[in-house]
C-alpha positions as CSV (number, residue, x, y, z in Angstrom):
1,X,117.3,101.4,86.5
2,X,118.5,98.3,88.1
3,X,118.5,95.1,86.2
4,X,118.2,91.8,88.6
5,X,121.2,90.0,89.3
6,X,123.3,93.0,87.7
7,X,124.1,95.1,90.6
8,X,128.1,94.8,90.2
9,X,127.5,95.3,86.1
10,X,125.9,98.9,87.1
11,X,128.3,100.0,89.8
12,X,131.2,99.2,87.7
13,X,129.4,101.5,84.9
14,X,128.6,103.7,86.6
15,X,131.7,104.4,88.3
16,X,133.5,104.3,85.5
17,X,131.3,107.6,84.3
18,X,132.0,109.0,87.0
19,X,135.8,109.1,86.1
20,X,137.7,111.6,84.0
21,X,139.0,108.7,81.3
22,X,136.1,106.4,80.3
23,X,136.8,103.4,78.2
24,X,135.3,104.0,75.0
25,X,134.6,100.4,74.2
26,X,132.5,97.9,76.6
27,X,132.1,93.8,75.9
28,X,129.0,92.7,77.7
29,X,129.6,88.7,78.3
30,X,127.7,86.2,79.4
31,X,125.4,83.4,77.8
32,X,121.9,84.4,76.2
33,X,119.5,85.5,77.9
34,X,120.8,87.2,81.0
35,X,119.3,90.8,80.3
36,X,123.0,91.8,78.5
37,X,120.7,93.7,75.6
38,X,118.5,95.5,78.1
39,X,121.7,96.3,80.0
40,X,123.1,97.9,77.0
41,X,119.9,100.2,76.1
42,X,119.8,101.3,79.5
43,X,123.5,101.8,80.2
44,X,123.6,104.0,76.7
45,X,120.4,106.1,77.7
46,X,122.1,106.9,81.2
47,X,125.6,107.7,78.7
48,X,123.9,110.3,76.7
49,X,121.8,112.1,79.5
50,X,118.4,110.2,77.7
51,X,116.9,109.1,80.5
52,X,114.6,106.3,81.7
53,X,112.1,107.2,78.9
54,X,111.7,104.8,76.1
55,X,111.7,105.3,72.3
56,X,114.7,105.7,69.8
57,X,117.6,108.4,70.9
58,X,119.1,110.1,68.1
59,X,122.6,109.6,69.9
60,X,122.3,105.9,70.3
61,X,122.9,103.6,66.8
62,X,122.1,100.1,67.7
63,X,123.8,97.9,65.3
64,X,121.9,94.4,64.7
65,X,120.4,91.7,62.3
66,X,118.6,92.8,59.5
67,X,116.6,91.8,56.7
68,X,118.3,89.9,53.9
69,X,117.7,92.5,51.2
70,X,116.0,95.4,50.1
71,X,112.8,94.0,48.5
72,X,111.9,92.4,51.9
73,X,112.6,95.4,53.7
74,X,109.7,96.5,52.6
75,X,106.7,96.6,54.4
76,X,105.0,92.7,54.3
77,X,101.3,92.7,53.4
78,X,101.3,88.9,54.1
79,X,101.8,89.3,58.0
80,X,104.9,87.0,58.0
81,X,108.3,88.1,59.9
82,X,111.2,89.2,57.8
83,X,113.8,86.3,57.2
84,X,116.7,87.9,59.0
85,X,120.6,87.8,57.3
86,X,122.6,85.7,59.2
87,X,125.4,87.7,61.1
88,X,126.1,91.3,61.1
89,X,127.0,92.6,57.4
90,X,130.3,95.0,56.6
91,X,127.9,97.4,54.8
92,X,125.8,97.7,58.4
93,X,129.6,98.5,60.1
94,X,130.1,101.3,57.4
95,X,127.1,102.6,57.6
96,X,127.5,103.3,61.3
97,X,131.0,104.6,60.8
98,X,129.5,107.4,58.2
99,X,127.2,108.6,61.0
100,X,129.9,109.2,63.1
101,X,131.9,111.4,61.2
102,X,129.2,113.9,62.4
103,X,129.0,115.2,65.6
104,X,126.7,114.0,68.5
105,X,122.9,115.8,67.6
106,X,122.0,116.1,71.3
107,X,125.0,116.0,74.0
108,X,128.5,115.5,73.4
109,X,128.4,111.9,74.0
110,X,126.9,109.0,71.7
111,X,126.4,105.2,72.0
112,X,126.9,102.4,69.7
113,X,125.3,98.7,70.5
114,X,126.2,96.0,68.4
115,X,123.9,93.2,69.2
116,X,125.1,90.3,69.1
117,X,128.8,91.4,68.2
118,X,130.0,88.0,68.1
119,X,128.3,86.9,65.3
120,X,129.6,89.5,63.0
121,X,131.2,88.3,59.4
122,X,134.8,88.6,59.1
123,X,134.9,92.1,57.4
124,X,132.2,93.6,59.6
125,X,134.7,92.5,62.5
126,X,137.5,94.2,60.7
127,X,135.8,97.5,59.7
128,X,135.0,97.5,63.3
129,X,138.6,97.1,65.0
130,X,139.5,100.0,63.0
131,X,136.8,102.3,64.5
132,X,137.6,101.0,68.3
133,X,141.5,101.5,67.7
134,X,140.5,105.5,66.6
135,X,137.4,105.8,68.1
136,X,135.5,109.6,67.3
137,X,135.2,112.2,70.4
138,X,132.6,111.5,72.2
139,X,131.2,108.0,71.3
140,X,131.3,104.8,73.0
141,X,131.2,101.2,71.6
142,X,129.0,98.5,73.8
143,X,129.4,95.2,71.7
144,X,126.9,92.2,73.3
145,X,128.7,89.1,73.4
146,X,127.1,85.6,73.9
147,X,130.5,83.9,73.2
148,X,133.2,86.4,73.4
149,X,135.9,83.7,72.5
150,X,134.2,84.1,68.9
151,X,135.3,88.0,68.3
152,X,138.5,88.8,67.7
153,X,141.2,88.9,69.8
154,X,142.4,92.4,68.8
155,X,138.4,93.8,69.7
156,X,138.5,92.0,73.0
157,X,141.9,93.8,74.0
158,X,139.9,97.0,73.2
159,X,137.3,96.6,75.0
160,X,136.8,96.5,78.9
161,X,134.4,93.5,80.0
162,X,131.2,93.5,81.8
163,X,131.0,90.0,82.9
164,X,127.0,88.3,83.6
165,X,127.2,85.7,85.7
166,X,124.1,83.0,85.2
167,X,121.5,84.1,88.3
168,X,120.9,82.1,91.5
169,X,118.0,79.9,91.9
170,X,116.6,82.0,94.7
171,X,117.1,85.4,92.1
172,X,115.5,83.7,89.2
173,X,112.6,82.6,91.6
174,X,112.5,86.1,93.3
175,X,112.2,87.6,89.5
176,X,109.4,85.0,88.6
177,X,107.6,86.0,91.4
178,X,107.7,90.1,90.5
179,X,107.2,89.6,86.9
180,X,104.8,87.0,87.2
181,X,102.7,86.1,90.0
182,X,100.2,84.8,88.4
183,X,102.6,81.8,87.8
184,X,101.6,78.5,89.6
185,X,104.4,76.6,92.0
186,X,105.3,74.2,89.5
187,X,105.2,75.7,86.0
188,X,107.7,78.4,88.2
189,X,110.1,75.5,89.2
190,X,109.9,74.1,85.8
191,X,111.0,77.4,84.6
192,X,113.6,78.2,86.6
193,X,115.3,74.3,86.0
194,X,115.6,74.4,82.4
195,X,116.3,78.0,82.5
196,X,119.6,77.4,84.0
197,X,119.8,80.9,85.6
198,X,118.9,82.7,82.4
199,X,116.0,84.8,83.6
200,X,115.0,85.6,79.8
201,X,114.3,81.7,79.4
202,X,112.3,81.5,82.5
203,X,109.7,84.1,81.4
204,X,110.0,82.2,77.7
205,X,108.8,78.9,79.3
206,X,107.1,80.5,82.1
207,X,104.8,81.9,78.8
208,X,104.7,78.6,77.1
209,X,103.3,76.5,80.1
210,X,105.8,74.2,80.7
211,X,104.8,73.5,84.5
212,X,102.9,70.1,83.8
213,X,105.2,68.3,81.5
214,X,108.2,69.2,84.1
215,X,105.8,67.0,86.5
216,X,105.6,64.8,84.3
217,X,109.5,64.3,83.7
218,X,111.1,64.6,86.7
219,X,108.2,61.8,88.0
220,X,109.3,59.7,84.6
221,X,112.9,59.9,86.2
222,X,111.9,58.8,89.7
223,X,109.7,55.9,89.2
224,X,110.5,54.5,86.3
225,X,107.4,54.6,84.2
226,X,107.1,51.1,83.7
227,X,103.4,50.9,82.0
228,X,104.6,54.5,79.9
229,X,101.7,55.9,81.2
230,X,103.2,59.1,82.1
231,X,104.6,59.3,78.4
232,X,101.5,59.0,77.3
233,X,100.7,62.0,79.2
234,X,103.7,63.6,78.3
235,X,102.6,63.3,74.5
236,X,99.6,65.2,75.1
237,X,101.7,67.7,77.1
238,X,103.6,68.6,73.6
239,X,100.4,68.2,71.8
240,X,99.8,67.5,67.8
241,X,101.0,71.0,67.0
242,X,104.3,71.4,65.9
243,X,104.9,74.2,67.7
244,X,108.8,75.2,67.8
245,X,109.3,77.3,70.6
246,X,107.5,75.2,72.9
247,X,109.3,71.6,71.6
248,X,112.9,73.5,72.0
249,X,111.8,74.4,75.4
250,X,110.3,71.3,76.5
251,X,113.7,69.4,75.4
252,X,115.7,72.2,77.5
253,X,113.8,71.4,80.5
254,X,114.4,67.5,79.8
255,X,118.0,68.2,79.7
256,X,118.4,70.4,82.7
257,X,116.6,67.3,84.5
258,X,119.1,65.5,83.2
259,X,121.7,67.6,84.5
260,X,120.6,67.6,88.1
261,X,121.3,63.3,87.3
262,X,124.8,64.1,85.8
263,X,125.9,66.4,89.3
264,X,124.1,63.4,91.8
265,X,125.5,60.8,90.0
266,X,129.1,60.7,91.9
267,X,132.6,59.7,90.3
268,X,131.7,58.2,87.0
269,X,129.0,59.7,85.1
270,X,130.0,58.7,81.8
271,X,126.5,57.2,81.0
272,X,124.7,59.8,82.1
273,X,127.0,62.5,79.5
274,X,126.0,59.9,76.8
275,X,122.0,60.3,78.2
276,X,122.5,64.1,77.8
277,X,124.4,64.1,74.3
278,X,121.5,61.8,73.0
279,X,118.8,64.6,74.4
280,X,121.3,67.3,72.7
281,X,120.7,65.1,69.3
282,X,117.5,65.2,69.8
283,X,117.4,68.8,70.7
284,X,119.7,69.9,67.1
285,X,117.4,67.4,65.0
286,X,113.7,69.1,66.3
287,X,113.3,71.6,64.0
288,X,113.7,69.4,60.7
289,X,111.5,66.3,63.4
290,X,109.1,64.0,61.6
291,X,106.6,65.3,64.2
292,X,104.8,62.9,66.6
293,X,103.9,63.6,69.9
294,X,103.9,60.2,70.8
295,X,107.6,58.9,69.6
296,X,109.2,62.4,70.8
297,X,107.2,62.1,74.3
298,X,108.8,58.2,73.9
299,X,112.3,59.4,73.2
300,X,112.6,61.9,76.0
301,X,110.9,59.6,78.2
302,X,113.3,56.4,77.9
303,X,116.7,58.8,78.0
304,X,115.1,60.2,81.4
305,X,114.1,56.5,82.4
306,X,118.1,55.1,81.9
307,X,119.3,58.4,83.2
308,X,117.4,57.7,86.2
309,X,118.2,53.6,86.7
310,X,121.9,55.0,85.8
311,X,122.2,57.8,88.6
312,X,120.8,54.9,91.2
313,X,123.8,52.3,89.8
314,X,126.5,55.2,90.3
315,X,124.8,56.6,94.1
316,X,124.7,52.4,95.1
């Protein structure tokens, strides 16, 4: 299996299997979205002889978020997702570290994915160090790491890092193009801009539909939008519904825009930082929004309007 983008991830793996003396504990880095979980599966099926065949493996424990007790682990009649705990427990960690006091049920090899190991409470992190400092025959640690600087600094010593690197612009438009070629030109390069080489992200806002309202922003930017027609259209772009996802998305893509300002804009873009921190409020305030199309369309729309006046000022 081959994961786009990854090809130096999978030789170094690989070859490292291949060697009498393989580290038993692995940090995946890089920022969300990059593939580092499906890396993980597939790097522990190849580990314990499992396959390319999906479904749960008896020799691979996959360590991750969970409901917040018992009562809601229960089956929900209602239809509603479970409210997940926040961070990785010490009881999960303990759990894990019972199972391996037995011995692999397959091979001689087993696999343990912690997912998203930086966000682990402080004695999960410490029951953990202990089992990578004497880890069992035969098992191998592969902790996913968004921000590595957030673990601790004794697990990152024992751990040899698998570093993902953000993809190209041609690689995130060449995976757009395999995974979905149904996608039209622009709701692609919409993708692809607020993704930010995260190829997860691009098929998120590839599935929300996000081509027309990057039209509309990166035109908003260019000419101004002195009658706020386009922010009218905008508004009807995010619609009455207060749908989450799609206004978290739609404020990415108006901040990679923004972006794109920030590296034209030559020796002093201080303005356009403060554009982009105002678009970052905006972006940490939407969930809790007193939703209206129209101001939000407005809001976006007049940051991208000075952003754009601004980058002309600092290009002369």
């Amino acid at each position: 299996m081959t994961l786009l983008g990854h090809d130096r991830a999978w030789s170094e793996w690989r070859s490292a299997m291949g060697g009498e003396r393989m580290h038993h504990g692995w940090l995946l880095a890089g920022r969300k979205g990059l593939g580092k979980a499906s890396f993980a599966q597939a790097a522990a099926r190849e580990l314990v002889g499992a396959g390319p065949e999906t479904g749960d493996h008896p020799d691979i424990l996959t360590l991750t978020y969970g409901p917040k007790n018992k009562e809601e682990a229960k089956k929900r009649d209602d239809g509603k997702p479970f409210e997940l705990a926040r961070g990785i427990k010490v009881e999960q960690v303990r759990e894990v570290q019972r199972r391996l006091t037995t011995r692999p049920t397959v091979g001689n090899r087993r696999a343990v994915i912690i997912d998203p190991s930086d966000d682990m409470e402080v004695g999960a992190s410490n029951a953990l160090l202990k089992s990578l400092e004497e880890p069992p025959a035969g098992t191998f640690f592969l902790l996913v790491a968004h921000n590595p600087a957030r673990l601790l600094p004794t697990i990152r010593s024992r751990c040899r890092t698998l570093r993902f690197p953000s993809l190209a612009k041609e690689e995130m438009d060449n995976l757009l193009r395999e995974l979905s070629p149904d996608t039209d030109i622009a709701t692609r390069d919409a993708a692809i801009a607020a993704a930010a080489g995260s190829p997860g992200n691009a098929l998120s806002f590839v599935a929300l539909g996000l081509g027309q309202a990057g039209q509309l922003m990166r035109r908003i930017v260019e000419t101004g939008d002195r009658d706020f027609s386009l922010r009218g259209q905008l508004a009807g772009e995010i619609g009455m519904k207060q749908d989450i996802p799609r206004l978290q998305a739609i404020l990415d893509l108006a901040r990679a825009i923004l972006a794109e300002r920030i590296d034209q804009a030559g020796p002093d873009p201080r303005i356009l930082v403060d554009k982009h921190a105002e678009l970052v409020r905006l972006s940490a305030e939407q969930p809790t929004y007193n939703f209206d199309p129209g101001l939000l369309a407005m809001e976006i729309g007049t940051l991208l309007v000075s952003a754009g006046e601004a980058s002309e000022r600092a290009n002369g």
